[in-house]
C-alpha positions as a Python dict, from the first residue, in 0.01 Angstrom:
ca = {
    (1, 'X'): (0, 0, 0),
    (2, 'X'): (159, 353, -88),
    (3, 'X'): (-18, 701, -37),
    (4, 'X'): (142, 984, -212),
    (5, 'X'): (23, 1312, -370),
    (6, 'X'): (32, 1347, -712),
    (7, 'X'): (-115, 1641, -1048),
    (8, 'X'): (-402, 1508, -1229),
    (9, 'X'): (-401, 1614, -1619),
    (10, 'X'): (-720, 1583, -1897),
    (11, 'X'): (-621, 1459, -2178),
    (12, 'X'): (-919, 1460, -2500),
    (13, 'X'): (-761, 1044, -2537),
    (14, 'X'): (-1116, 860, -2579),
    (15, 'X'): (-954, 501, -2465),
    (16, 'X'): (-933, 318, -2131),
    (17, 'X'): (-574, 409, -2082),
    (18, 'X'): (-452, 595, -1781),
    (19, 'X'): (-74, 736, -1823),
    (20, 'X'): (154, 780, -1559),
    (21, 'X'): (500, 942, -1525),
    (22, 'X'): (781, 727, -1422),
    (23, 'X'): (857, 875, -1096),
    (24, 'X'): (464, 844, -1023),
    (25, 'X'): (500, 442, -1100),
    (26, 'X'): (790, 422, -900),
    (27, 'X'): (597, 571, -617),
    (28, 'X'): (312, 348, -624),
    (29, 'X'): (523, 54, -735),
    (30, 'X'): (334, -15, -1029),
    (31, 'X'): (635, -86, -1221),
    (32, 'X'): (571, -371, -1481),
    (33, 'X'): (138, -372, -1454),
    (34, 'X'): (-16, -351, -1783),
    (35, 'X'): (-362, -294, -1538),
    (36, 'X'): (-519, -102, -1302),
    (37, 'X'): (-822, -75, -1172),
    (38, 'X'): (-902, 305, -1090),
    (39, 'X'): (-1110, 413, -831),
    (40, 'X'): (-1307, 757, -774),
    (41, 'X'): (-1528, 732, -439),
    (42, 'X'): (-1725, 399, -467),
    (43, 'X'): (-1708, 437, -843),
    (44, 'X'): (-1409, 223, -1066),
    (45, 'X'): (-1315, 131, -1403),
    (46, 'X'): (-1038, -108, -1531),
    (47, 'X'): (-786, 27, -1763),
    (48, 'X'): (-482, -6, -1925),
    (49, 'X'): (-169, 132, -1776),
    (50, 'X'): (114, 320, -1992),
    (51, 'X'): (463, 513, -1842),
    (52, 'X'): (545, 807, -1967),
    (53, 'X'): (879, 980, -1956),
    (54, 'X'): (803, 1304, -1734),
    (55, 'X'): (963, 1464, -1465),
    (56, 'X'): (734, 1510, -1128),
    (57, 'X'): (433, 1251, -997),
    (58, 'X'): (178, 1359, -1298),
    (59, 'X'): (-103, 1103, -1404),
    (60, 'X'): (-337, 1148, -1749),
    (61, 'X'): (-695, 1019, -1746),
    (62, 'X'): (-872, 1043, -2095),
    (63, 'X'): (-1253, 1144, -2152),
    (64, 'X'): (-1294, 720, -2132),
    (65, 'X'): (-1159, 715, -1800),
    (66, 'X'): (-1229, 1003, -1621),
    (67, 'X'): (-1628, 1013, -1765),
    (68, 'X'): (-1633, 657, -1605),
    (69, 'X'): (-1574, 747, -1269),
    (70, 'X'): (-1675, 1094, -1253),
    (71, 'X'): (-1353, 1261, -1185),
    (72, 'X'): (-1478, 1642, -1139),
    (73, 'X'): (-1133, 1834, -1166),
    (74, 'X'): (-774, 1807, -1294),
    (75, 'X'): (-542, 1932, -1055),
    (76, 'X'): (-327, 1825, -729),
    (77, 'X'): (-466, 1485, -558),
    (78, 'X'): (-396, 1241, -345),
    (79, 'X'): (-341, 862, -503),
    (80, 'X'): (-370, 511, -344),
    (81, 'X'): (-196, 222, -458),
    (82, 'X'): (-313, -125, -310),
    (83, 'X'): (-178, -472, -373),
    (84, 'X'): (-428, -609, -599),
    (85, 'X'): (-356, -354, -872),
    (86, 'X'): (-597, -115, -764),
    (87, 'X'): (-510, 271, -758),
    (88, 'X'): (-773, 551, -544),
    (89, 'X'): (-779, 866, -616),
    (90, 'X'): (-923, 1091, -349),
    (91, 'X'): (-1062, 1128, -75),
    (92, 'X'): (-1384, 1200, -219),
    (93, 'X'): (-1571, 1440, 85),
    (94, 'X'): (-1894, 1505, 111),
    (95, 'X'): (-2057, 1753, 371),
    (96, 'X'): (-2451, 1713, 418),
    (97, 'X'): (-2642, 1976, 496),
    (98, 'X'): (-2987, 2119, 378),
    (99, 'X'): (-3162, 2466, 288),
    (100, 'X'): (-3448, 2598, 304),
    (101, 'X'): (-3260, 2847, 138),
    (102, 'X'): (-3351, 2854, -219),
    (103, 'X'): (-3062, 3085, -307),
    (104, 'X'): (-2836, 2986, -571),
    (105, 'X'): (-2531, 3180, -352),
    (106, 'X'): (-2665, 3080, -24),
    (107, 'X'): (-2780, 2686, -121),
    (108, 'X'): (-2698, 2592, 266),
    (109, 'X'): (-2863, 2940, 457),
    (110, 'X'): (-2697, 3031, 757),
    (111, 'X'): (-2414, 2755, 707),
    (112, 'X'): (-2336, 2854, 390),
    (113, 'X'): (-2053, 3051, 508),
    (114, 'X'): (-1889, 2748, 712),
    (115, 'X'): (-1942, 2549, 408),
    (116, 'X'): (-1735, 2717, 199),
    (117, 'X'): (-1468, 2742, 487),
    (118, 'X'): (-1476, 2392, 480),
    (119, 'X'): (-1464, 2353, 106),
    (120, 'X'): (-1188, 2644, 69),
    (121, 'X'): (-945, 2476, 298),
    (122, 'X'): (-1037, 2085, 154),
    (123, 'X'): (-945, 2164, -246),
    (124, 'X'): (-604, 2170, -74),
    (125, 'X'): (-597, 1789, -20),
    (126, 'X'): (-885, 1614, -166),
    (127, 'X'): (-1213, 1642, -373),
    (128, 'X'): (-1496, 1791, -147),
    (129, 'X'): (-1820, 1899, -221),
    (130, 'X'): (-2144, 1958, -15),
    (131, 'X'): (-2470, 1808, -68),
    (132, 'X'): (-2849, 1784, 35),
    (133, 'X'): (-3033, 1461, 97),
    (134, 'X'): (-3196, 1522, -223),
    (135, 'X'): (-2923, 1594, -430),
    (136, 'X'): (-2853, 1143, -416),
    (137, 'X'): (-2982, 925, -721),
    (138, 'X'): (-2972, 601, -555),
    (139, 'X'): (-3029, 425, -810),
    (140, 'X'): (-2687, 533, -1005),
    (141, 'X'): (-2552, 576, -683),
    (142, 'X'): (-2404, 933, -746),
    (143, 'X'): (-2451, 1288, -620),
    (144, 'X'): (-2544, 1593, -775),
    (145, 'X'): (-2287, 1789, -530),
    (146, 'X'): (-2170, 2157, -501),
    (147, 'X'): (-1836, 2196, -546),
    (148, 'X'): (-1646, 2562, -460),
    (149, 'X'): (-1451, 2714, -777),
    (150, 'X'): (-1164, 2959, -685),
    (151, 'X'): (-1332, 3280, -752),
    (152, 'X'): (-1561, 3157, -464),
    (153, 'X'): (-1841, 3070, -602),
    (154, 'X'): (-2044, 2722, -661),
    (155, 'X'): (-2073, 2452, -963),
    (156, 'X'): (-2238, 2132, -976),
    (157, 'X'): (-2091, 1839, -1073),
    (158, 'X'): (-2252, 1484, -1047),
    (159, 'X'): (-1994, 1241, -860),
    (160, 'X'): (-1974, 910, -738),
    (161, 'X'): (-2097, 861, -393),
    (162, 'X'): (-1821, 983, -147),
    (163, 'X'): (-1529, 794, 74),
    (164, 'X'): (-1677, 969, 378),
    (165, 'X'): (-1971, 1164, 496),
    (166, 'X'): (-1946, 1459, 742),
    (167, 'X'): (-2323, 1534, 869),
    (168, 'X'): (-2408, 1879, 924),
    (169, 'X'): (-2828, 1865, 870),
    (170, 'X'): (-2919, 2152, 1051),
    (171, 'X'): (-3226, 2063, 1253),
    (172, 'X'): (-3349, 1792, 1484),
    (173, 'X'): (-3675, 1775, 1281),
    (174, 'X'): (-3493, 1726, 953),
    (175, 'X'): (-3282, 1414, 1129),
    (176, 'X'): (-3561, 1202, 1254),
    (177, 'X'): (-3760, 1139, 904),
    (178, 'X'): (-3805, 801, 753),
    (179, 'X'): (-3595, 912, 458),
    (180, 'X'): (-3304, 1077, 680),
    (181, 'X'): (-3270, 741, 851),
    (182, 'X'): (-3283, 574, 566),
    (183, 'X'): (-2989, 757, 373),
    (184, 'X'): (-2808, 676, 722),
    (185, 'X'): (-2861, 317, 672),
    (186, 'X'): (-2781, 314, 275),
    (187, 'X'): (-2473, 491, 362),
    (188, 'X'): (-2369, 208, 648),
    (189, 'X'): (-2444, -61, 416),
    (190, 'X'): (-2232, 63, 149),
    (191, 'X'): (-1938, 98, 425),
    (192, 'X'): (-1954, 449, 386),
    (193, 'X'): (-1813, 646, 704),
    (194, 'X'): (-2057, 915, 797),
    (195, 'X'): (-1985, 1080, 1121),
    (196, 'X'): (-2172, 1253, 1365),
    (197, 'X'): (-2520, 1038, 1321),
    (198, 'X'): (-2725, 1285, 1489),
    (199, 'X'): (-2787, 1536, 1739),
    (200, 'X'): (-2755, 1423, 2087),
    (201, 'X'): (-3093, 1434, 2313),
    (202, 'X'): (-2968, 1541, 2697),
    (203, 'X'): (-3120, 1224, 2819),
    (204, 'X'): (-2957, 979, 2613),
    (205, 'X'): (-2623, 1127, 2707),
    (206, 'X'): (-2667, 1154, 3102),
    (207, 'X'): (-2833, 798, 3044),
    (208, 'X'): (-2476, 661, 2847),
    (209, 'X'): (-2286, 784, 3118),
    (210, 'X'): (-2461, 761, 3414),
    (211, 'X'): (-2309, 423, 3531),
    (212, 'X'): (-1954, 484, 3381),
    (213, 'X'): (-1773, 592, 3714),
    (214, 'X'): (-1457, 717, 3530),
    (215, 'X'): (-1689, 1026, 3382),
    (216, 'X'): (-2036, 1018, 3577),
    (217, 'X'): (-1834, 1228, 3838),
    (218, 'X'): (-1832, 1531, 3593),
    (219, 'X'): (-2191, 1519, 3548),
    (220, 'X'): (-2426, 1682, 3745),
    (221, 'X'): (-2709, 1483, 3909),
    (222, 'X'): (-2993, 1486, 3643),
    (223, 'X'): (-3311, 1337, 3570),
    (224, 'X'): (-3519, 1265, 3263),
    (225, 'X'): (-3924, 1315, 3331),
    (226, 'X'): (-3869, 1409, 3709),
    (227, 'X'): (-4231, 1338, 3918),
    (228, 'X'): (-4305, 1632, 4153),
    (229, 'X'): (-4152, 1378, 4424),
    (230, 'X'): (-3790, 1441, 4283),
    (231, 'X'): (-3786, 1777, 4196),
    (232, 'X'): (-3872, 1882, 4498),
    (233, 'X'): (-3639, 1668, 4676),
    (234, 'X'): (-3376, 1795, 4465),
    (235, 'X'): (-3459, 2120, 4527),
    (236, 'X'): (-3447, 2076, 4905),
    (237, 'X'): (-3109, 1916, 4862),
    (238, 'X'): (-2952, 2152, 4582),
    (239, 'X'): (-3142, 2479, 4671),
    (240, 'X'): (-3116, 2520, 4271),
    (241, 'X'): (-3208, 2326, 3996),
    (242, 'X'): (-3201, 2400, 3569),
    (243, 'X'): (-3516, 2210, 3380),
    (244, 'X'): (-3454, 2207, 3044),
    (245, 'X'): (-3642, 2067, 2706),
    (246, 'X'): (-3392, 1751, 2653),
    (247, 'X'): (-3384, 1773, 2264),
    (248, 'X'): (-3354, 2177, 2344),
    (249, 'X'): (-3099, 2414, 2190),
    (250, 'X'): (-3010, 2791, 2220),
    (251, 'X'): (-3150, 2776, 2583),
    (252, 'X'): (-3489, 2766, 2468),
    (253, 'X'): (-3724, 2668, 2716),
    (254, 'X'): (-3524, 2665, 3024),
    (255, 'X'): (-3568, 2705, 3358),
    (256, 'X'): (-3407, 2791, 3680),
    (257, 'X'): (-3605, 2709, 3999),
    (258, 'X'): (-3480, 2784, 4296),
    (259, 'X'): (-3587, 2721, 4680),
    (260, 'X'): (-3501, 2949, 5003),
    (261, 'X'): (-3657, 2787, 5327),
    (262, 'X'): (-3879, 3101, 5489),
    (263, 'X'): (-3896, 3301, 5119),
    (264, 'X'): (-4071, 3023, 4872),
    (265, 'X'): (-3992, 2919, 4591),
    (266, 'X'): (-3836, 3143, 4257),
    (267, 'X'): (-3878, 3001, 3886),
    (268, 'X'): (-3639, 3227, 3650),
    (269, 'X'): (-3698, 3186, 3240),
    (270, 'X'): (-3626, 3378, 2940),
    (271, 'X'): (-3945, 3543, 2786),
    (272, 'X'): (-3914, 3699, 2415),
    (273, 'X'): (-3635, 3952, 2476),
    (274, 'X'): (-3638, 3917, 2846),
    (275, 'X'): (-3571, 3801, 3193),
    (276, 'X'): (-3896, 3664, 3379),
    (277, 'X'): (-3878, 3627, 3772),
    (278, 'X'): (-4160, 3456, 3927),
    (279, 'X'): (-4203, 3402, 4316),
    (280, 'X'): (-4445, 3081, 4427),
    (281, 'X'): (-4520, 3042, 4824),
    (282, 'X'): (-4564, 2663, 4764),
    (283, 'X'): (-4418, 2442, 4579),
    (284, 'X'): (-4743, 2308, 4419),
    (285, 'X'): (-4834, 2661, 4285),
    (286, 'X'): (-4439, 2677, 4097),
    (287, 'X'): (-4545, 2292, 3935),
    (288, 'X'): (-4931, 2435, 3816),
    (289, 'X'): (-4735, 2733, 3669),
    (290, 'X'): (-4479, 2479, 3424),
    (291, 'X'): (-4799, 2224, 3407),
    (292, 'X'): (-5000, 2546, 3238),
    (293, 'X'): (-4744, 2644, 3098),
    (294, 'X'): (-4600, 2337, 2905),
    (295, 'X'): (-4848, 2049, 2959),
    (296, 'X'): (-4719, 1750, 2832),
    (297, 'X'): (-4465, 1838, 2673),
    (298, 'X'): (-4290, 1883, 3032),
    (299, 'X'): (-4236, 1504, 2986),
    (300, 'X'): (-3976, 1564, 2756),
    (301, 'X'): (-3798, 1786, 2993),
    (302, 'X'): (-3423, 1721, 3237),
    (303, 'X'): (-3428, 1835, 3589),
    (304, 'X'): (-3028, 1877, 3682),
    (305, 'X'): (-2864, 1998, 3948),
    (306, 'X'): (-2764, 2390, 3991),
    (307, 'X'): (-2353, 2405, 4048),
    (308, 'X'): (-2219, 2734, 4218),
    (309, 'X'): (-2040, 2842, 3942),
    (310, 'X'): (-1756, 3093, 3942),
    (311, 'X'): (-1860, 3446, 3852),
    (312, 'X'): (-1737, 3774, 3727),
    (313, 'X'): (-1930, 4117, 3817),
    (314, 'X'): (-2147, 3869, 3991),
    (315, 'X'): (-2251, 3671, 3647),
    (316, 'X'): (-2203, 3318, 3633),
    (317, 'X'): (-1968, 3196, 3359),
    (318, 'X'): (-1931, 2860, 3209),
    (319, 'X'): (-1731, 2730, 2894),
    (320, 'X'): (-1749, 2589, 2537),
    (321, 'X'): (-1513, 2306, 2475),
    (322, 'X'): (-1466, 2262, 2113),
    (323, 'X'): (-1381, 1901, 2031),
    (324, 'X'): (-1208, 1712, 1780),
    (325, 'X'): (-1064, 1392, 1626),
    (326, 'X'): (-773, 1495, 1521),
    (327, 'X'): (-620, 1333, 1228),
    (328, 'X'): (-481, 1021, 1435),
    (329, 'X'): (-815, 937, 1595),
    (330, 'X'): (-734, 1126, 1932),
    (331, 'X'): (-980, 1337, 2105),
    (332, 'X'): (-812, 1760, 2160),
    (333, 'X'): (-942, 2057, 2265),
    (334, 'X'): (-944, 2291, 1973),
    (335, 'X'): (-1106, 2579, 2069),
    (336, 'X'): (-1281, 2741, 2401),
    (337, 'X'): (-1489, 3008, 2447),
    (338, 'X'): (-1587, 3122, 2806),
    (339, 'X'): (-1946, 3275, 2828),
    (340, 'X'): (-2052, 3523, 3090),
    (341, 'X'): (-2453, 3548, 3143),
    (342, 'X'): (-2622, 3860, 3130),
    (343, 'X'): (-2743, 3991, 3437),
    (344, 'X'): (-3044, 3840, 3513),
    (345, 'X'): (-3028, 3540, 3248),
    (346, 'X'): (-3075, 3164, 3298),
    (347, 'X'): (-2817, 3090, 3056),
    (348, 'X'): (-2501, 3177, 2904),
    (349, 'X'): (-2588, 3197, 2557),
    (350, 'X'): (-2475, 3503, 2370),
    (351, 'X'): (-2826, 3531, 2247),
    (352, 'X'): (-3011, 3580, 2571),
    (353, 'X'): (-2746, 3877, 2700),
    (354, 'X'): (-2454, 3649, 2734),
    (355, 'X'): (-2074, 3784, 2625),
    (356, 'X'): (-1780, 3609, 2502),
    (357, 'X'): (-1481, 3624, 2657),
    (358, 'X'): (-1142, 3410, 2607),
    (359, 'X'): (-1056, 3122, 2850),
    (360, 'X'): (-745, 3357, 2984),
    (361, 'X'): (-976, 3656, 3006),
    (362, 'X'): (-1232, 3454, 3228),
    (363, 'X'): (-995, 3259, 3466),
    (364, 'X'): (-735, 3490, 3524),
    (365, 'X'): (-1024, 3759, 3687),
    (366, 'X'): (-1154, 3412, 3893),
    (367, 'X'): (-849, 3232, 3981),
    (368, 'X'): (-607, 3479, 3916),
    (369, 'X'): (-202, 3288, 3924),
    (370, 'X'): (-385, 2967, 3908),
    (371, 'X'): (-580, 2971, 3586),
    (372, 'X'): (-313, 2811, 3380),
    (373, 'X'): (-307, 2495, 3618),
    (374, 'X'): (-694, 2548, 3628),
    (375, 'X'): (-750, 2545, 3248),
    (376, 'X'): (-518, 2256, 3168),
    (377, 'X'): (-693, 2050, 3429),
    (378, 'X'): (-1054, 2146, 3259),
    (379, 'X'): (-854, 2008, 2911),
    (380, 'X'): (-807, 1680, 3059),
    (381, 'X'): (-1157, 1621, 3183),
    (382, 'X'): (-1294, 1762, 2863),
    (383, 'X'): (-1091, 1444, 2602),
    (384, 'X'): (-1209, 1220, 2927),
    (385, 'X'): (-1593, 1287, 2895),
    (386, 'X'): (-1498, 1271, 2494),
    (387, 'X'): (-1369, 909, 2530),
    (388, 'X'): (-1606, 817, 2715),
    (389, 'X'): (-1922, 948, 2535),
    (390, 'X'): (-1739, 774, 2212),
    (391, 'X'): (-1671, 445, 2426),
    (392, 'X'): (-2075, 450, 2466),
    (393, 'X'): (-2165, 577, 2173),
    (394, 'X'): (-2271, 327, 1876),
    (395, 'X'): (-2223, 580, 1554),
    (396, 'X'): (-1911, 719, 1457),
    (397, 'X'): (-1779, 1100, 1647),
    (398, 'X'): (-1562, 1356, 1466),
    (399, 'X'): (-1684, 1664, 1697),
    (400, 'X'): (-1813, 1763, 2015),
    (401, 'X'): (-1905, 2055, 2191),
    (402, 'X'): (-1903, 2064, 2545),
    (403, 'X'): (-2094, 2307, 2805),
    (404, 'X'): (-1866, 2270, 3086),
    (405, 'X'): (-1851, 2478, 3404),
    (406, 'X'): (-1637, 2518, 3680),
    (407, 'X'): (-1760, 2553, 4018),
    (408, 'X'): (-1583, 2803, 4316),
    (409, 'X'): (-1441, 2485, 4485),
    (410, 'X'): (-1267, 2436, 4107),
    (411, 'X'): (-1457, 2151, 4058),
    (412, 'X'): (-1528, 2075, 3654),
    (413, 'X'): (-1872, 1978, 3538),
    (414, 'X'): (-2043, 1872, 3201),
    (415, 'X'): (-2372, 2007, 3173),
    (416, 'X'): (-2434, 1968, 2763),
    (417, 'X'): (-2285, 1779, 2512),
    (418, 'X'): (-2350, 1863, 2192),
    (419, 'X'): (-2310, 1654, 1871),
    (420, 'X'): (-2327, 1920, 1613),
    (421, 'X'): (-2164, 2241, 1805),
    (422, 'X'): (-2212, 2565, 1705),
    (423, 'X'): (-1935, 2790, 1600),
    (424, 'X'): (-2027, 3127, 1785),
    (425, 'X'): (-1741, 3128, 2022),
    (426, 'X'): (-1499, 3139, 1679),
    (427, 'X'): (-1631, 3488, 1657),
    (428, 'X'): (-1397, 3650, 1892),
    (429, 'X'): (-1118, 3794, 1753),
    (430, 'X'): (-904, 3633, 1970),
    (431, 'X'): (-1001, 3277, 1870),
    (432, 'X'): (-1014, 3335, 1469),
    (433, 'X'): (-708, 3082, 1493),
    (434, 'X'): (-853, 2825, 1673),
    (435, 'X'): (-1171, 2836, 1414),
    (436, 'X'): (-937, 2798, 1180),
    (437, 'X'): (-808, 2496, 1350),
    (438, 'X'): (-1135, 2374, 1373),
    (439, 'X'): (-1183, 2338, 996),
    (440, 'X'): (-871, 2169, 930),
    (441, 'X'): (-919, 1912, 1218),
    (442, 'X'): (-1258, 1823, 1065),
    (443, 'X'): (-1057, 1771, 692),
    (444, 'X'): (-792, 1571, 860),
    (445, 'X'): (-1022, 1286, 999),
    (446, 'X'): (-1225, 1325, 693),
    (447, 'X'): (-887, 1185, 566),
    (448, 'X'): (-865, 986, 870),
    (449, 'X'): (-1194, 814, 802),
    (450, 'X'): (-1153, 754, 415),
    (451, 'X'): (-751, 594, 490),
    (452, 'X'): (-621, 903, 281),
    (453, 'X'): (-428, 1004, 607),
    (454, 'X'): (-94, 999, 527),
    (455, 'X'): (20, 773, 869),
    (456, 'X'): (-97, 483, 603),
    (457, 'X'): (206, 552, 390),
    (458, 'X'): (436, 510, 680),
}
C-alpha cells in the first residue's frame, strides 16, 4: 500500500488508458502492470496502464476514464496504490447539509458561510463537495454535489458517492424522518463512514454515562421526566435546579427554579427579549405554573442539578469546549470560548445577553495565578468525557461541543454535550485561529476516516 500526492491532467484520449510518469509508478510501485483498476469514491473502471517519460508525480486520465468514474477536476490529488492492482484517487468528501434556502449563492442558509470554509481549505488535499439529501440518485448511486470554484463561487458536478460523509443537517426535525434514517442506513451498508449520526438528546447522554464511574463524576445529578416527588427533593437538597427541554438548543425553554426555606420558591426563564422572575409560596403553585405552561410536553424535559459556578461582576460563567478527532483518531481541545450570562439570564448563551470572553480573560479575573493549572486540568476532563461518550456511543464522532462549568471549589462539570456544536465562540477575535483549527481538524479525519491520512504511507 503507498499514499502519495500526485497532479491530475485531462487529456481529449477517448480510450481506457490511464498514463503515468515514471517517478509516479515508481511511487506506487506499479512498475511492470499492464492494469489497473481506478477508483473515484465507490465508483471504478479497469484500464490499461502506460509510463510516460516526465519529470514530477503527474497522471493522465482520458474522456474514457475520467467520464467513467466521474472525476470532477484536474489538478493536485492524493493517489492510493493497493496490492491487488488497484489505484484511489481521493478522498472523495462530502458535507450534508440542507436549505431551506432557495438561493443559488446561499444553497446551505446560515451555514453557507462554514461550508465554503470547509470547502476552501479541503481543495487543498482532496475532492470535497457539499450536498443535500436530495441531491442522491440512488439508483446510479451518485450525487449531484456543489463543489467551490476559486473565484468563490459554486458549480455542480454529479460524482460518485463519497469515501466519507461529514453530517451537518441543521435541525433535529430534519434528522428524525423516515428518509433521513434511511440515507443513514444506505450509507452504512455501502461501508460508507458518515460521522456525527445525529444530534444528541440530553437524556440519552446523562443515560450513556450515568453508570460509567470514570466520567459520571463530571456530570451533574440529572433526571429525565422528574415526578413532583424528585424535583422537589432535589430542590431541598440543591437549593437550585435548571429544567430544560432535553432535545432543546439555544436555551430555549429553560428554567431555573430555585428554593429558600422562609422566602418560597423562585422560577427564572427567558421570555421573548427578556428576563422573567416569578415568586411561588408553595411548591405546588411553581409545578401548576410549568404544568399550564407546558403540559405535556414537560415530559420531555431534564431536571439537573444547579452548580455554584464561578462568577465575574457577579454573572455566572461557564465554557465551550470545542472538540475534535484529530487526524490520528485522538480526542483535543481545539477551541474554548468562556461565556458570561447577562445579568439576570438563565443561561449563558450570547443570544439571551450572554458575552464572550477568552478562556485567559475569564480565569485569570476568577483564579487569578492559578488559571493556567486550572484550564489545563478542565482540558483533561474535557478528552475524558470525549472518550467516554465515544466508548458508549454506537455511531461514529468527529466533533463535540461541550458546556462545561467550573464551580468556586474548582470543581469541573459537564452540563451539555452537543453533537453538532455551534461555532459562535470562533467569533472573537481572539479565537479566529482556533476556528481555523477547527476546519482543518474536521478535513484531517475526513482523511482519517476515508484511509487518505498519510500515517498509512508510513
Amino acid at each position: 500500500m503507498s499514499l502519495t500526492f500526485c497532479n491530475v491532467h485531462f487529456s481529449q484520449q477517448p480510450d481506457k488508458v490511464v498514463y503515468v510518469s515514471d517517478t509516479l509508478m515508481k511511487s506506487l510501485k506499479l512498475s511492470g502492470k499492464k492494469n489497473i483498476q481506478l477508483r473515484l469514491g465507490k465508483d471504478s473502471i479497469r484500464a490499461s496502464i502506460k509510463s510516460i517519460k516526465k519529470a514530477g508525480k503527474h497522471i493522465y486520465l482520458g474522456t474514457g476514464v475520467r467520464d467513467a468514474i466521474k472525476v470532477p477536476a484536474a489538478g493536485g490529488i492524493m493517489i492510493h496504490s493497493f496490492e491487488d492492482e488497484e489505484i484511489k484517487l481521493g478522498p472523495l468528501v462530502g458535507i450534508l447539509s440542507d436549505g431551506p434556502s432557495t438561493s443559488a449563492a446561499q444553497p446551505f442558509s446560515s451555514r453557507t458561510g462554514f461550508i465554503k470554509q470547509l470547502l476552501r481549505e479541503g481543495n487543498k488535499n482532496c475532492y470535497i463537495f457539499a450536498f443535500t439529501p436530495k441531491d442522491i440518485n440512488w439508483q446510479r448511486e451518485s450525487v449531484n454535489g456543489y463543489f467551490l470554484s476559486n473565484s468563490g463561487t459554486f458549480y455542480r458536478k454529479t460524482v460518485p458517492l463519497p469515501d466519507v460523509v461529514y453530517n451537518r443537517l441543521p435541525s433535529r426535525k430534519a434528522e428524525t424522518t423516515a428518509y433521513i434514517n434511511q440515507l443513514r442506513d444506505r450509507l452504512s451498508r455501502k461501508k460508507i463512514p458518515f460521522f456525527n449520526w445525529s444530534f444528541f438528546n440530553k437524556s440519552d447522554i446523562y443515560r450513556l454515562l450515568e453508570h460509567d464511574n470514570t466520567v459520571n463524576r463530571y456530570v451533574p445529578e440529572s433526571h429525565m421526566n422528574p415526578s413532583t416527588e424528585i424535583i422537589k427533593d432535589m430542590l431541598e437538597r440543591h437549593q437550585f435546579l435548571y429544567y430544560k427541554p432535553s432535545g432543546g438548543s439555544l436555551g430555549k425553554g429553560i428554567y431555573r427554579l430555585t428554593y429558600l426555606p422562609k422566602k418560597g420558591y423562585f422560577a427564572r426563564y427567558r421570555k421573548g427579549n427578556g428576563n422573567v422572575l416569578l415568586r411561588f409560596t408553595t411548591f405546588n403553585s411553581l409545578m401548576r405554573m410549568l404544568q399550564a405552561r407546558h403540559g405535556r410536553s414537560l415530559e420531555t424535559y431534564v431536571i439537573q442539578q444547579g452548580i455554584r459556578l464561578v462568577e465575574i461582576d457577579s454573572c455566572p460563567i461557564d465554557f465551550r469546549f470545542h472538540m475534535h478527532k484529530n487526524g490520528n483518531n485522538k480526542w483535543v481541545v481545539v477551541g474554548i470560548g468562556a461565556k458570561k450570562a447577562g445579568r439576570g439570564s438563565v443561561t449563558t448563551h450570547l443570544k439571551n445577553g450572554g458575552s464572550l470572553l477568552t478562556p485567559g480573560q475569564a480565569l485569570s479575573r476568577t483564579f487569578g495565578s492559578r488559571s493556567e493549572e486550572v484550564l489545563q486540568n478542565a482540558k483533561k476532563i474535557a478528552i475524558t468525557l470525549a472518550e467516554g461518550i465515544e466508548f458508549h456511543h454506537q455511531h461514529l464522532l468527529g466533533e463535540i461541543g461541550f458546556d462545561i462549568g467550573i464551580d468556586q471549589d474548582e470543581k469541573v462539570w459537564m452540563f451539555e454535550a452537543n453533537a453538532k456544536p455551534g461555532r459562535s465562540i470562533f467569533s472573537h477575535p481572539s479565537l479566529k485561529v482556533e476556528g481555523k483549527a477547527s476546519v482543518e481538524h474536521i478535513l484531517e479525519h475526513c482523511l482519517y476516516l476515508s484511509k487518505f491520512h498519510r500515517r498509512d504511507s508510513e
